[in-house]
N, C-alpha and C positions, 0 to 999 in steps of 0.2 A: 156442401159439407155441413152449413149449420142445419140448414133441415134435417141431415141424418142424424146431427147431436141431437136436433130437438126430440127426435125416432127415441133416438134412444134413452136421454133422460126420464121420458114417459114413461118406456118400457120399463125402467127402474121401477119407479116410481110405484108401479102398478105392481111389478112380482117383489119388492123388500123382504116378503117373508120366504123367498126361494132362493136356488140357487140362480146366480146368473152367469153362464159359461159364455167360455170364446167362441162358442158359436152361434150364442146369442147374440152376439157383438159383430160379429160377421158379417150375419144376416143381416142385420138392420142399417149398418153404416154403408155395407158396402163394399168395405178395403180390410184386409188384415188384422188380427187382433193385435199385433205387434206396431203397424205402424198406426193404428188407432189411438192406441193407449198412450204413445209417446206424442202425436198431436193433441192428444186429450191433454196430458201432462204439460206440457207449451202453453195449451188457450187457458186449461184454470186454474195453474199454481200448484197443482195435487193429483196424486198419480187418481185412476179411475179404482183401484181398491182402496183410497182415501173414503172417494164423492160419497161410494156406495157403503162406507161403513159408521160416515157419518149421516148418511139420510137416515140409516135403520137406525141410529140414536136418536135422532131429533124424534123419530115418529114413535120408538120405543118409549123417549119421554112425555110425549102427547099420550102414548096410552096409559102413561103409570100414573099421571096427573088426574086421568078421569077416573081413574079407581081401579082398575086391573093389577092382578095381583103380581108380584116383581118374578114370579118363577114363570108365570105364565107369559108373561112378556119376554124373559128374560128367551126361553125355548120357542117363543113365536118365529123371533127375529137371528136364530140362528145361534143362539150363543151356548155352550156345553153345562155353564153353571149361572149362578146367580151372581 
């Protein structure tokens, strides 16, 4: 099971700027998006549309640091406005 989390925290990790569906979650773990999500929820504190909406901030704020302008970050990572 932790190998599949590990599957799948990469895969985050690597698409942030897409979407990432229950099928994506499927695929990669193995079991159901439903009982994924709630062992996801159990091992880190925060549901999996937490993990994944704070990694697009942290690396939204890596790219506004190095100069990228805040609409183009803002629309990179999925958000409607600034």
């Amino acid at each position: 099971m932790l190998e599949s989390l590990n599957r799948l925290m990469d895969h985050i990790d690597q698409h942030l700027t897409e979407d990432i569906t229950s099928q994506d979650i499927t695929r990669i773990v193995g079991v159901s998006d439903y009982h994924f999500r709630r062992m996801f929820s159990y091992m880190a504190g925060m549901t999996l549309n937490e993990y994944i909406r704070n990694r697009r901030l942290s690396e939204a704020n890596k790219d506004l640091i190095h100069g990228k302008s805040v609409t183009d970050v803002a629309y990179m990572y999925g958000y409607q406005s600034v």
